[in-house]
C-alpha positions in Angstrom: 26.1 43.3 -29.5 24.7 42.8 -26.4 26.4 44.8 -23.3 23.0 45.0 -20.8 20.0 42.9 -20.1 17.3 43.5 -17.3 14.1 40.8 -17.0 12.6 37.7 -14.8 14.6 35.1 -13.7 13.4 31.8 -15.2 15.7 29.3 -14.2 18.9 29.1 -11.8 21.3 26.2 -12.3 24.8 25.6 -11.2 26.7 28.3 -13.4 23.9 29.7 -15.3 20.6 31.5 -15.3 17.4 31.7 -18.3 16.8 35.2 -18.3 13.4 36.4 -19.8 13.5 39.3 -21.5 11.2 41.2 -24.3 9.6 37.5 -24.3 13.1 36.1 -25.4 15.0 33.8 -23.4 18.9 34.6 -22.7 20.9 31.7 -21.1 23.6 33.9 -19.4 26.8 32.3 -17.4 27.7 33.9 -14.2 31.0 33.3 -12.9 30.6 31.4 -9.1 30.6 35.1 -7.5 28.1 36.2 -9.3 25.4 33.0 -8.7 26.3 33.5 -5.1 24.7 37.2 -5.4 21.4 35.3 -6.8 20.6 32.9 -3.7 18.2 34.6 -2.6 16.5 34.9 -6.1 13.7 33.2 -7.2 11.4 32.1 -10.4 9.9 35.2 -11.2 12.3 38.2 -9.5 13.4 41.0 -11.7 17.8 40.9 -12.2 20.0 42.7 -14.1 23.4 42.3 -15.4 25.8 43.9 -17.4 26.9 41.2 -20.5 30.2 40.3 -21.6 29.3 39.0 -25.2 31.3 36.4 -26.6 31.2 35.3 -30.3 34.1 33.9 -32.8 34.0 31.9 -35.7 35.2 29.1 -34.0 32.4 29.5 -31.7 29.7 30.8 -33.5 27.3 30.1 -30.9 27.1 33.4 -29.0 27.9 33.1 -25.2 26.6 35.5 -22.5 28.5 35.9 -19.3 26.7 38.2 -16.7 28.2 40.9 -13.9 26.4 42.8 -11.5 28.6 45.9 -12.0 30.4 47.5 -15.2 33.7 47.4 -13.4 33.2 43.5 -12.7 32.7 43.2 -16.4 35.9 45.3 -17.6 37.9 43.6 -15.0 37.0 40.6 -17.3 37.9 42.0 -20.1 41.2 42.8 -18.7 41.7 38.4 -17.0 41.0 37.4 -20.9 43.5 39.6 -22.2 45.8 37.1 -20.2 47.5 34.0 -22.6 46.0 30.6 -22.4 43.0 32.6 -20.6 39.5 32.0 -22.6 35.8 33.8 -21.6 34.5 29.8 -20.5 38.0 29.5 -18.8 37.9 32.7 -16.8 34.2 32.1 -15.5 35.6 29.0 -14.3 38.3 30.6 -12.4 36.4 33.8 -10.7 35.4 31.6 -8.1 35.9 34.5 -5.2 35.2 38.3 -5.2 36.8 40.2 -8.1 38.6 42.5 -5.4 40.5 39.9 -3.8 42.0 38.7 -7.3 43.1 42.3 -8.3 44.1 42.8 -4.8 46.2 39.3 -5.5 47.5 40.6 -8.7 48.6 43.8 -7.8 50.9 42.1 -4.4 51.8 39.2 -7.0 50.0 36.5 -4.9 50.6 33.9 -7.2 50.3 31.3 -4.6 46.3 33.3 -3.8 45.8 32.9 -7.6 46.5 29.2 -8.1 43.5 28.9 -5.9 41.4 30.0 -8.6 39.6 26.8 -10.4 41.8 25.6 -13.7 44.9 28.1 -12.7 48.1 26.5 -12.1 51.2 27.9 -11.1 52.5 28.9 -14.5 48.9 30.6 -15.3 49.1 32.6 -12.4 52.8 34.0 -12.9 51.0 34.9 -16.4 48.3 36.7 -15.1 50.7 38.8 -12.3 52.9 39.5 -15.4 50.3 40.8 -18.0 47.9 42.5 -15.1 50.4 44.0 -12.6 49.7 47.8 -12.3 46.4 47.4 -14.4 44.0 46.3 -11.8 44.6 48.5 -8.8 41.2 50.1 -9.0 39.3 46.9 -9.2 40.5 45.8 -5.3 38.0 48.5 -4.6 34.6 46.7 -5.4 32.3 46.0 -2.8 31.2 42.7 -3.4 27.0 42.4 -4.4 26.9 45.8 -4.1 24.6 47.9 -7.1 25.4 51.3 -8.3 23.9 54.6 -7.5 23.7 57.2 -10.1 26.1 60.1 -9.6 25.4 63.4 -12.2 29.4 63.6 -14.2 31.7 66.2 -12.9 35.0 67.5 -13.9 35.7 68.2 -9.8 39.0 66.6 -9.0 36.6 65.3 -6.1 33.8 64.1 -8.3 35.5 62.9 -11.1 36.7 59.9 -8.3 33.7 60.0 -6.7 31.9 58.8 -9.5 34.5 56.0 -10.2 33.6 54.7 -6.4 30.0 54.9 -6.8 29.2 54.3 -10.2 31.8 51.9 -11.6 33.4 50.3 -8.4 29.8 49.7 -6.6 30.6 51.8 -3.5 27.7 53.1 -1.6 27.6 57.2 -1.7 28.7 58.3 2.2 31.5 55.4 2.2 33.6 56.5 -1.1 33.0 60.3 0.2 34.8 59.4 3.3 37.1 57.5 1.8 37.7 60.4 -0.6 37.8 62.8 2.5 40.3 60.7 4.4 42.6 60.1 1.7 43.2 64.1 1.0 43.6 64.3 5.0 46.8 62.2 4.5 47.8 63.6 1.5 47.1 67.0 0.8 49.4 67.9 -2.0 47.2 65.7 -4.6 46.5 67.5 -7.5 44.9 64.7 -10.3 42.1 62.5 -9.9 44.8 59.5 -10.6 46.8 60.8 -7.4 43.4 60.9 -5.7 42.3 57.5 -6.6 45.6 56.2 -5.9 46.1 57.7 -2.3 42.0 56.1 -1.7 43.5 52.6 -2.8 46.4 52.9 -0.4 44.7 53.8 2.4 42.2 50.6 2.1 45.1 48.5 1.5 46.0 49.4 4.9 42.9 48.3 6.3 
């Protein structure tokens, strides 16, 4: 299976890119927020992208769908999990930032959700009740932003840390601040879960 690919771009077109790679070509679909992280790539650049890899034996043609973080690719994995929600459907629908639809989800926003392409009213009240509660941490990610690499650390500090910098994109001063200001309000945390969920309170305030 096929979870990361690096190479030249060869082609851009409206929901896709030819990616060449070890002298193989991989069409990969990119969901509209993606693409709009390529404009400024051209024929010949180096991209990466973490790969959702799709293949049933109803569709035994193997479909790549590509993310430019992890987090964006599990937060995928979580909008399929949804009824009546396919991989071809859902790269339809993430037609804005991955943060503002978990952000939607987690306020049940169903009227921000029917704005996604293909979702309709009953969709939506699917995806609030399947996703409620799940997605909290995925109203963090910095759209187009890369990771950093952050050594693992059992530190109540780093342990949420690396979640902000290494999964949710977050550049290295910002999540430390955030971090910093969310013990200031709340000093009695004691879990990296209470941490993290103190962090996504206080940028829900923002």
């Amino acid at each position: 299976m096929i979870g990361y690919l690096e190479g030249k771009l060869l082609q851009k077109k409206d929901d896709r890119i030819l990616l060449l790679t070890n002298h193989v070509g991989y069409e990969v679909l990119l969901p509209a927020f993606v693409m709009e992280s390529m404009a400024e790539k051209e024929t010949g650049d180096d991209v990466s992208f973490y790969i959702y890899y799709q293949q049933t034996e109803r569709q035994p043609k193997p479909v790549l769908i590509g993310f430019n973080l992890e987090a964006e690719r599990e937060f995928f994995q979580h909008f399929i999990s949804v009824e009546d929600i396919g991989p071809i459907k859902a790269v339809k629908a993430l037609n804005v930032p991955i943060r503002e639809i978990a952000r939607a989800i987690e306020s049940k926003d169903v009227g921000k959700l029917k704005q996604l392409k293909g979702i309709g009213n009953r969709t939506a009240q699917k995806i609030v009740a399947t996703l409620e509660g799940k997605v909290d941490k995925f109203a963090l990610i910095r759209k187009s932003e890369r990771k950093e690499e952050l050594p693992g650390s059992e530190n109540l500090f780093e342990q949420v840390l690396d979640v902000l910098v290494n999964q949710l994109g977050h550049k290295m001063p910002d999540a430390k601040k955030m971090i910093a200001d969310a013990m200031q309000r709340n000093s009695s945390i004691s879990t990296p879960e209470e941490l993290f969920e103190e962090v996504y309170r206080g940028e829900k305030m923002l």
